[in-house]
C-alpha positions in Angstrom: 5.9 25.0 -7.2 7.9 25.9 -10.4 11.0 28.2 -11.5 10.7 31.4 -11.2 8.4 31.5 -8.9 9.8 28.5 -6.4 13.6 30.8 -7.0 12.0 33.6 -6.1 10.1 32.1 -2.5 13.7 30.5 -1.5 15.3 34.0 -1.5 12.0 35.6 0.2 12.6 33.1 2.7 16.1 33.1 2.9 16.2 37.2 3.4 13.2 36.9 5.6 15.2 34.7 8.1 18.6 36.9 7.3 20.7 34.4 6.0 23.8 34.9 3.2 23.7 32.2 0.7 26.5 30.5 1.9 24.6 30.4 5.5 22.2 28.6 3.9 24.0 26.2 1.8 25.9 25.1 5.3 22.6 24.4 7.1 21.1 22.5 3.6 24.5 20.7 2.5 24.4 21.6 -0.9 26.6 23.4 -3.7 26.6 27.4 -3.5 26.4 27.2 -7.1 23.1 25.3 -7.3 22.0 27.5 -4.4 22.5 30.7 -6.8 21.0 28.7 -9.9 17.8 27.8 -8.4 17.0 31.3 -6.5 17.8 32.9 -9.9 15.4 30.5 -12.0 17.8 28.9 -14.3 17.3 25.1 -13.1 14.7 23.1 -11.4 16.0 21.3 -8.8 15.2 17.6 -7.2 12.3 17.5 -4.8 14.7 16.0 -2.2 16.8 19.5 -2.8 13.6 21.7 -2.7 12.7 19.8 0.9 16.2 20.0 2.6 16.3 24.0 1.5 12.5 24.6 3.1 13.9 22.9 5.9 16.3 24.9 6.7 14.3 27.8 6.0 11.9 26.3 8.7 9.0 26.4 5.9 6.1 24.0 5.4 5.7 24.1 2.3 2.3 22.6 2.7 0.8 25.8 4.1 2.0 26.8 1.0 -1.4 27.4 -1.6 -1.1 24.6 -4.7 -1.5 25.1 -7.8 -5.4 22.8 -8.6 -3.6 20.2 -10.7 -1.2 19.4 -7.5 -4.4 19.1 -5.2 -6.1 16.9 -7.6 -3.2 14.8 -7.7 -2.5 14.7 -3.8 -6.5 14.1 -3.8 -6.0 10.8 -5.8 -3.0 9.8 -4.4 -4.6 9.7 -0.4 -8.1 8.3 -2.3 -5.8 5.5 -3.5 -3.6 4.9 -0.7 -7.0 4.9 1.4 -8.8 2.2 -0.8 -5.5 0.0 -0.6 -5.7 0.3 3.0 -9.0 -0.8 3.5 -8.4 -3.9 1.0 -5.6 -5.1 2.9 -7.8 -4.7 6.1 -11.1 -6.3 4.7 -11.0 -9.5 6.8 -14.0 -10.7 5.3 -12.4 -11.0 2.0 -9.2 -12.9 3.4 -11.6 -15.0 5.2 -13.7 -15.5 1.5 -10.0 -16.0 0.1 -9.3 -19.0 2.7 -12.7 -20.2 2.9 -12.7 -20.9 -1.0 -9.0 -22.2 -1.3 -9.6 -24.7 1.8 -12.6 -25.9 -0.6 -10.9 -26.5 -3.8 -8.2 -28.1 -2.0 -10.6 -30.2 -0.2 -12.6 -31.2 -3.5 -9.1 -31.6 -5.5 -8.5 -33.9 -3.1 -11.7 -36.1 -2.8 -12.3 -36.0 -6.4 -8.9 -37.4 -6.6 -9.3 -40.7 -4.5 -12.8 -41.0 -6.0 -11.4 -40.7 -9.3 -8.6 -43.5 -8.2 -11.0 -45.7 -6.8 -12.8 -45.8 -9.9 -9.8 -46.8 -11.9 -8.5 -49.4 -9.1 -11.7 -50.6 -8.5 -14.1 -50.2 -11.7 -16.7 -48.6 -9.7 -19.7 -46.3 -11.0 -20.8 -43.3 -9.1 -24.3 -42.2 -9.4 -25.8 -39.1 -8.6 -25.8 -39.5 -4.8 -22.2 -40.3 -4.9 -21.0 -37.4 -6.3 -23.0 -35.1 -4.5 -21.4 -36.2 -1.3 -18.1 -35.7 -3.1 -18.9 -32.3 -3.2 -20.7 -32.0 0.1 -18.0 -33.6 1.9 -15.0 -30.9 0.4 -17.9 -28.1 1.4 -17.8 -29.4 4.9 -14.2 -29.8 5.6 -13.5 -26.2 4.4 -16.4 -24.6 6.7 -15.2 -26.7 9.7 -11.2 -25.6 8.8 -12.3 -21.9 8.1 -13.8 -22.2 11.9 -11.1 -23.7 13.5 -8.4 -21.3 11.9 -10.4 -18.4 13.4 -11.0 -19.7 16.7 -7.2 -20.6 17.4 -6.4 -17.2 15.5 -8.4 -15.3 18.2 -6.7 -17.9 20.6 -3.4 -16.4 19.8 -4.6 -12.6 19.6 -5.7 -13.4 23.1 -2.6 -14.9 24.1 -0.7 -12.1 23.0 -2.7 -9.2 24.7 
């Protein structure tokens, strides 16, 4: 809501409830001066001002009808904050996320001693070879990926 009309619904309010100014600015803790200012229209005040004056008033000021631009906003706002929750929650994509590091790491880590070995020992892999060094990685990670889940259910179990 903006001046005049946000001015004008504090002092509706205020006279409704059949409070003085200075009433009010003892329940809401702020300056009689601002008080005066923002029923009259001449400022706009915080949103941290505007919420500790409604609530004093003992006003919702979601009941209150919004402007469309407001709704759209609080529209994409909860969308957002929705779609962030569920991506936090999707435990298939943390368990994609671990699967695939667990690989890497594993296949860093073979292709590492095979590359080694060839240097220390002048060997030649063929075809065969380095498929295993990539079958190997693939098997360590699906074997890790089940073990992490089985002891992570372990502990959920534990701690129910």
């Amino acid at each position: 809501m903006k001046q005049p009309e946000l001015g004008q619904k504090i002092l509706e309010l205020r006279n409704k409830k059949g409070l003085t100014q200075e009433q009010l600015v003892e329940k809401c803790n702020i300056n009689v001066r601002t008080l005066q200012r923002i029923e009259s229209g001449e400022v706009n005040p915080r949103n941290f001002t505007v919420k500790i004056i409604f609530d004093a008033l003992e006003y919702d000021i979601n009941n209150e009808t919004v402007n469309p631009r407001h709704q759209k906003l609080i529209y994409f706002k909860d969308s957002i904050a929705r779609l962030y929750k569920q991506i936090q929650n999707e435990i298939p994509m943390k368990n994609s996320k671990n699967f695939f590091y667990n690989y890497f790491l594993a296949t860093g880590i073979v292709w590492f001693f095979c590359a080694l070995s060839i240097v220390l020992f002048k060997l030649n892999f063929q075809v065969k070879e380095i498929l295993l060094t990539i079958i190997i990685p693939l098997a360590f990670s699906i074997f890790r990926q089940f073990t992490k889940n089985e002891s992570s259910q372990l502990a959920d179990k534990k701690e129910d």
